[in-house]
N, C-alpha and C positions, 0 to 999 in steps of 0.2 A: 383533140376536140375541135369541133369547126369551129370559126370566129366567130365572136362577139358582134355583134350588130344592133346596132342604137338606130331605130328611125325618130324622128324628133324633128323642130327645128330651134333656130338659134337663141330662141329670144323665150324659150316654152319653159317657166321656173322649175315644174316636175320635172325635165328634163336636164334642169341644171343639177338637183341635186343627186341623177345618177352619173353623169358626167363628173362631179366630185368624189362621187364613191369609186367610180373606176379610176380616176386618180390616183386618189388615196391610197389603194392597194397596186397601184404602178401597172395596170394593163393596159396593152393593145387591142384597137377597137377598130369599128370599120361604121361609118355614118353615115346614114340615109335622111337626106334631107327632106323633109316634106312640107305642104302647105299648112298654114296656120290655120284654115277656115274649109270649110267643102265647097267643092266636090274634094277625093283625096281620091284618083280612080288606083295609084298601082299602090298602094297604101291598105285603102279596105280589101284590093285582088288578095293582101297577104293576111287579113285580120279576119276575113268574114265579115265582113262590116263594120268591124271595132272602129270607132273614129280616136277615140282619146287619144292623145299624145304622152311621153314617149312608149312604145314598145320595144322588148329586147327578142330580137331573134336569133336564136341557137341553130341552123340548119332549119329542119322541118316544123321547130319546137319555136311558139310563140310565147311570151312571157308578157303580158298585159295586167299595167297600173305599177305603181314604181314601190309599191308594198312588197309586190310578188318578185317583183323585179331583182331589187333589194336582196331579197333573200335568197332567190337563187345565185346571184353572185356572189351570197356568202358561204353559200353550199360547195359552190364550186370552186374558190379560191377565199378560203377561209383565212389566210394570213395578208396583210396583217387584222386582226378579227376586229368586227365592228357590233357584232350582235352577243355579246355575252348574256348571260343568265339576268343580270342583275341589271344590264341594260335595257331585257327586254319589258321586266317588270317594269319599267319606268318609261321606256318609247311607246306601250302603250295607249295610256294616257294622253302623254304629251302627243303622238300623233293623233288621236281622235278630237282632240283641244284643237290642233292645227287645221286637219282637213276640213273640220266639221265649221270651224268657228275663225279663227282667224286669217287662213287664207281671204275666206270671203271679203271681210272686212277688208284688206288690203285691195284685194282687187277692185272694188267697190271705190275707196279711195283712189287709185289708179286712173278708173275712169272720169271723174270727178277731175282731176287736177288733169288730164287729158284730153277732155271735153273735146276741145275744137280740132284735134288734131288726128282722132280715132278715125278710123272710114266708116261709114256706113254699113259696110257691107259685113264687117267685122263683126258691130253691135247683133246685127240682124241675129249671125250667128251663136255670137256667145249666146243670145236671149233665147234662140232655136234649145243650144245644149240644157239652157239653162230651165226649162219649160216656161218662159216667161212670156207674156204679149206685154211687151215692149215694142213701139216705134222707135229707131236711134235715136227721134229729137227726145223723146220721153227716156230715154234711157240717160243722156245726156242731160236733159234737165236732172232725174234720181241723183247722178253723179253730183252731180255740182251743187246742191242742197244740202246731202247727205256730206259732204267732206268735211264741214267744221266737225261735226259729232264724231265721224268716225276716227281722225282725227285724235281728240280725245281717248276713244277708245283706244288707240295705239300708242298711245302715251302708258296708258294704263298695263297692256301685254307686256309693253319694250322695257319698262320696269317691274318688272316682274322676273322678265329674261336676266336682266342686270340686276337681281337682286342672286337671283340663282346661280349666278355664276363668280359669285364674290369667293365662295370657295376655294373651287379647283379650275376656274377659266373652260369649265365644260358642263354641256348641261348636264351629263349624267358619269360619275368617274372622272378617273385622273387621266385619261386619253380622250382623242375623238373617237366615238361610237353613231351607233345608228341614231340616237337620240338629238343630235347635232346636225345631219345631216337632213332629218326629217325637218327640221324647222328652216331648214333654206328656201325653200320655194317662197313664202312670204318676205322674208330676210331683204332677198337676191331680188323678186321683183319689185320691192317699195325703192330698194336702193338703186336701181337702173332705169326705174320708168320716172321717177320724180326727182329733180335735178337737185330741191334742197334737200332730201332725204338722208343722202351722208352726211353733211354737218350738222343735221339735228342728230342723227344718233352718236354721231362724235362729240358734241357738245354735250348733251343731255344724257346718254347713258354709254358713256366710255370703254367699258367693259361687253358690250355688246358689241361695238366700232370693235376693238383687237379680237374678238371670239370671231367675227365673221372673218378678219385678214387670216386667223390660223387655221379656219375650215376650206379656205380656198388658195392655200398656199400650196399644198400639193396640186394644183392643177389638173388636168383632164387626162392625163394619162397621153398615151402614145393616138394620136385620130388619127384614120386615113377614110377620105372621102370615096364611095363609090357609088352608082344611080341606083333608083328603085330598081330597074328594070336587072340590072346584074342581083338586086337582092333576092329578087323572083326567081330569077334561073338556080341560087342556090337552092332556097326552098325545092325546085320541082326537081333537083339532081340528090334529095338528101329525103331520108326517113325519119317519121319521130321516135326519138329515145323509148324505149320503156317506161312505165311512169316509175315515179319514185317510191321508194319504202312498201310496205306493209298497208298498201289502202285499203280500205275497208270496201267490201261489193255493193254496202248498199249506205246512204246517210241517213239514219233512225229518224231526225227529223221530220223529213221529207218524205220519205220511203223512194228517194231518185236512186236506181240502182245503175249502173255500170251498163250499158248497151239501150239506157233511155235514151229518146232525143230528147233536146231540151233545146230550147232558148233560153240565154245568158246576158241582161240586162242592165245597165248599170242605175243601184236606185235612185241617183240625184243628180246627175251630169252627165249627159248625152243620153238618149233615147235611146241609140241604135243598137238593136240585137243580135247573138251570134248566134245562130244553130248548128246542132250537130250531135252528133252520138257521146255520150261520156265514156270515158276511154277508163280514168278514174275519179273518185272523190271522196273528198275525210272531210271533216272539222273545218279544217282551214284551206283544200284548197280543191277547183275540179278543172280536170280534161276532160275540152271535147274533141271528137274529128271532126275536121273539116275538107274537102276537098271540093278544088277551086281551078278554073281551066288554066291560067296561068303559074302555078305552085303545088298544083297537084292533091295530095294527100298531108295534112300537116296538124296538128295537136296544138292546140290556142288552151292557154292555161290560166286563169283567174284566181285570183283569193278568193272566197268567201263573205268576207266581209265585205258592205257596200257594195253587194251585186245581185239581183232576185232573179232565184234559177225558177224555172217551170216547166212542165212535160208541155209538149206540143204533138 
């Protein structure tokens, strides 16, 4: 199988918590560093304009948003397993709780206790992804208002988290599962962007403090660094996979059948659209092609969920 490819970069929480999942199950990886902010020129050359961070690339095969990501890691190196039956009823939830609701809040706080120290040019951005008219001082004032309250509210989550895990030390089961992983990204960035943030959770909810040392105790797996530029040449020397399983040619929903083009949109974070032929699509997830003067012909792949498809 080609390698695993993580473009990302260092400090991106969705991107930590695939970096933990490839851990977890003891893989070898190869890293693409990217910019935090646009322009991202050999980044969108392999996305079709996807800007989000991270994505995983298989050869030809693009894996975009760390749901989809997630899974196809599990598809393809299923031991040690993180996604069982009974996990998934229950990550559900909790990830719709997270992306939906408490990331924000974190981030929001982040800023806030950040203020003076963000750049400018940052704000501008994240306000771009975020479809907000925000000026950085106006964003920066939001932030710094907004931190007692929110604040509060994370008192209110982080007990909650520590109430949940008085059990079995995991949120879902007597192992680490997907359900664990998914709730890092808020975890991982409250605890590295804001200096007292580990000893209020080690003080105030103790069980949360060890839950996160035994989610990150297996580490990131084997990295090895290589440029965009060498990621592209894979892409244009490699073909996309077949799709997978038993897709269905057309989504009843929609009526988007298999040889539409479409533009592929994300509906609450980043604007930017991919087009391209659908290769295939079900329920949960769609390929399209794409081909790009640098990468050639390649199959960028998305959930379903949190993403508005349309014929174009």
């Amino acid at each position: 199988m080609p390698d695993l490819i993580l473009h990302h970069f260092n400090a991106s929480p969705y991107a930590e918590k695939i970096r933990l999942i490839l851990g977890y199950k003891g893989l070898a990886w190869k890293s693409v560093l990217v910019p935090n902010i646009m322009p991202k020129p050999l980044y969108t050359a392999l996305t079709g304009g996807y800007r989000r961070v991270p994505v995983m690339q298989i050869g030809a095969d693009i894996y975009c948003d760390t749901a989809l990501i997630a899974a196809e890691i599990e598809r393809r190196f299923p031991t040690p397993p993180i996604m069982t039956s009974r996990d998934l009823d229950w990550s559900r939830p909790v990830i719709a709780w997270h992306d939906t609701y408490l990331f924000w809040k974190v981030a929001r706080y982040v800023i806030g206790r950040n203020a003076e120290t963000i750049s400018d040019d940052f704000l501008r951005d994240r306000a771009k992804m975020m479809r907000l008219d925000l000026t950085p001082e106006a964003n920066r004032a939001k932030g710094l208002a907004e931190a007692p309250y929110i604040l509060s509210q994370l008192h209110i989550a982080l007990g909650w988290l520590d109430d949940s895990l008085a059990a079995t030390g995991h949120v879902s089961g007597n192992a680490l599962s997907y359900s664990d992983f998914a709730l890092i990204p808020s975890l991982w960035f409250l605890t590295t962007r804001v200096n007292d943030a580990p000893a209020m959770i080690q003080s105030r909810f103790p069980r949360v403090a060890e839950w996160l040392k035994r989610v990150a105790a297996p580490g990131h797996g084997t990295r090895e660094e290589i440029s965009g530029e060498a990621a592209l040449a894979i892409a244009l020397a490699s073909k996309p996979e077949p799709p997978v399983g038993n897709t269905p040619k057309t989504d009843e929903a929609t009526g988007i059948t298999v040889g539409d083009c479409v533009s592929v949109t994300p509906e609450s974070f980043g604007a930017e659209a991919v087009t391209g032929g659908v290769a295939a699509i079900s329920t949960q997830r769609i390929t399209v092609n794409w081909n790009g003067p640098k990468v050639g012909d390649v199959a960028i792949h998305f959930p379903r969920l949190g993403y508005v498809i349309g014929k174009t």
